[in-house]
N, C-alpha and C positions, 0 to 999 in steps of 0.2 A: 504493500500500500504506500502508495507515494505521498509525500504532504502536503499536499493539493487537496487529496483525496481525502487523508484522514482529518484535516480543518475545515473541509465542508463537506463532510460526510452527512451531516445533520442537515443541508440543505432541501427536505426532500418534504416531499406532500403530508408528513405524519407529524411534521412539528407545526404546533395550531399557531406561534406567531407568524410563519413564514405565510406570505397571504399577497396579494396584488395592492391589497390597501396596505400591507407594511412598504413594500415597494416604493409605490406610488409619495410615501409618505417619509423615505430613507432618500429619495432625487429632491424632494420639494426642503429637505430641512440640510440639506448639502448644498443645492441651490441659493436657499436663505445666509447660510455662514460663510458662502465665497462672495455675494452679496454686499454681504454686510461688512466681510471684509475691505472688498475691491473702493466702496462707498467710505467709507470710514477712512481710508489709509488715501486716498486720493484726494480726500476732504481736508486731512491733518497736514498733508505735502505742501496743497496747494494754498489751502486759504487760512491758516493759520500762523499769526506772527510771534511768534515764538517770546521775544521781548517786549510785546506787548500785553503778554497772558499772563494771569496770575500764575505763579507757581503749582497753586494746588488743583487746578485746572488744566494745569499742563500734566501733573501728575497723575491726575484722572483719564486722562487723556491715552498718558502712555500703557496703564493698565489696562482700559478697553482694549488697545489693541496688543496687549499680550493677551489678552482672552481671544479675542476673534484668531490670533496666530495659534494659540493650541488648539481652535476649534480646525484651524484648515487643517494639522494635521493629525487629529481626530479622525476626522473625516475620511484622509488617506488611510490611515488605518482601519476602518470602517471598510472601503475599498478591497483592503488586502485580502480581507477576510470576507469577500463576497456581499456584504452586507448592504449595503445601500442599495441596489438592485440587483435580489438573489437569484442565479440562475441565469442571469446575463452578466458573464465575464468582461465583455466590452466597455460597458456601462460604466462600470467599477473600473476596471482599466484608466478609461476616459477621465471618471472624477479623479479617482488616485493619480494620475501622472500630474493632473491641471492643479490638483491643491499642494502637493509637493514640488511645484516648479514654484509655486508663491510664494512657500513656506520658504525655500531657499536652495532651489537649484538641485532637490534630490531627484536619482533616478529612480524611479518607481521599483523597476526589476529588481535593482541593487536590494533597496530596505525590502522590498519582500520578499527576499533570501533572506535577511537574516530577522526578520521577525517571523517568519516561520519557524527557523532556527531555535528563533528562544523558544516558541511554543513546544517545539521537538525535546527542545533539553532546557527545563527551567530551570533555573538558577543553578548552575553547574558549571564547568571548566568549557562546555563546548555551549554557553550561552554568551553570545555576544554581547547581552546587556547587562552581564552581570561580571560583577567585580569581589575577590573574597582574596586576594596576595595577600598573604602573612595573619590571616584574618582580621583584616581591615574591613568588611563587609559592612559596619556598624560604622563607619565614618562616611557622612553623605559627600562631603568634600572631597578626597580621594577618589572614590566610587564614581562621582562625577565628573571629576577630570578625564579620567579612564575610559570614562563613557563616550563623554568628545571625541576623545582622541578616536575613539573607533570610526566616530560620524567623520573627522575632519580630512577635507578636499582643498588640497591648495589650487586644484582644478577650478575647484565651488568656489573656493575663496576669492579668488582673480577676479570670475566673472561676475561676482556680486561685487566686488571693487570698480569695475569696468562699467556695471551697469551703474551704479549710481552715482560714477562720474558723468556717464553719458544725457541720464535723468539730469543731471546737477546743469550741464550748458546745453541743452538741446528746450529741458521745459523751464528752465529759470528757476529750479527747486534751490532752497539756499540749504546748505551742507547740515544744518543744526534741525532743520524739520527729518532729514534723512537718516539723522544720527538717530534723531528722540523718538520718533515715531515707524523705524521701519530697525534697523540695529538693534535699539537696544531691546523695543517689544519681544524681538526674535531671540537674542537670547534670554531673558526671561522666561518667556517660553518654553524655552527648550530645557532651562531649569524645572518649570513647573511641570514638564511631562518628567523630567526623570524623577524629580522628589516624589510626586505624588502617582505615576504612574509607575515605577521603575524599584525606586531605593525603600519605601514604605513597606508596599506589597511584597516584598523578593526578598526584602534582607532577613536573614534566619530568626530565627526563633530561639529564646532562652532553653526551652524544651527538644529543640532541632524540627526539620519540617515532619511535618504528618501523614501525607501521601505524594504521589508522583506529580501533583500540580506544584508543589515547590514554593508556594503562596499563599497569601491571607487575606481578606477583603479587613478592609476601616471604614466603618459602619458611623456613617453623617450625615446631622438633618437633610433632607432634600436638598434645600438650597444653597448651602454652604458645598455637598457632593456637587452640585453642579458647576456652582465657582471655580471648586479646587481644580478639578480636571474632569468636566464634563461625567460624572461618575463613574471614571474608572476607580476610584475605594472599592467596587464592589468586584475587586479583582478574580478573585477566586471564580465567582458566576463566570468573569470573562473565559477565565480559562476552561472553562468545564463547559460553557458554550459559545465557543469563540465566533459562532457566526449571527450571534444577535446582537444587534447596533446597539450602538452606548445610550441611546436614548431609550431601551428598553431592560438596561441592564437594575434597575430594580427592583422592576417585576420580576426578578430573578433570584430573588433574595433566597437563600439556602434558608431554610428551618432547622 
């Protein structure tokens, strides 16, 4: 069984969320987040003056769009895993390449090797998202580095340098709207998916883990799970049904 097959092996007519109206309703809320993104991030570029703005407006500022940057690649993850329109691999393809190009120059194919990977072997020596040298597992800082490192493209890097020079003299973006509102959202971002998606869920346990998903769910009012990361807390569901979108992962709640 290849792991293609074994992460959407549950794709199939016997699972009562998988339906035309989840469908229908995994394009309309992926649609909405690249949206809201695309709206949001060309709004803060262009029409805002940075020293003209209160501080804490700018600050707010820069948090919405670390939210909408882990929503787009939510979303690609969402993708990887069949889920935003199940049973059409193209669909999924399509939003996952488009929200990872946003997000920042990822190849689609590339991360969906290796978050298969982790799915294959969670938190273990052959998981790419996970970090445990000298048993350091319990330090987020470390783990996080490490984590990078595994994302980082001097490829990516360049051409994320290249384009927001290009952005900077072709639309008259001044350097400090690109810094604040497109830089640093992103990594942020990409902090708040590893803390709250990554280092939380995955780092061991005083007890060791408990079965072969290698994980824990952290159990937070609705709203606040939504904030943090889109409710990935509710890891464990993820893992035990990797092909139901994050917006339905509390109806999933284990008993």
């Amino acid at each position: 069984m290849t792991d293609e097959t074994r992460f959407n092996s549950s794709l199939d007519n016997s699972n009562p969320l998988i339906s035309s109206g989840i469908a229908i309703r995994g394009v309309a809320i992926a649609l909405l987040i690249i949206s809201l993104w695309g709206f949001s991030f060309g709004f803060l570029l262009s029409a805002v003056t940075v020293e003209q703005t209160l501080i804490w407006w700018t600050l707010i500022a820069i948090l919405w769009q670390t939210f909408l940057c882990t929503g787009l690649f939510i979303t690609a993850h969402d993708a990887i895993h069949g889920s935003i329109f199940p049973k059409h691999p193209q669909i999924n393809y399509f939003f996952g390449s488009l929200t990872l190009l946003l997000y920042g120059f990822f190849s689609y194919d590339w991360l969906r090797k290796n978050h298969l990977q982790h799915h294959h072997s969670p938190a273990s020596e052959s998981d790419p998202d996970f970090h445990d040298s000298k048993g350091q597992a319990d330090n987020a800082f470390i783990w996080y580095i490490c984590f990078m490192q595994g994302y980082w493209s001097w490829w990516r890097f360049v051409g994320l340098i290249v384009t927001a020079v290009s952005v900077h003299i072709f639309f008259k973006i001044n350097y400090t709207n690109l810094i604040l509102f497109w830089a640093v959202p992103t990594l942020l971002s990409s902090f708040q998916l590893f803390y709250f998606g990554t280092f939380l869920p995955h780092r061991k346990p005083i007890d060791g883990y408990q079965d072969s998903y290698r994980t824990q769910s952290i159990y937070r009012p609705f709203l606040w799970s939504f904030l943090t990361c889109y409710h990935f807390g509710y890891h464990k569901e993820h893992h035990i049904y990797p092909d139901i979108p994050w917006w339905k992962l509390p109806a999933m709640v284990l008993k």
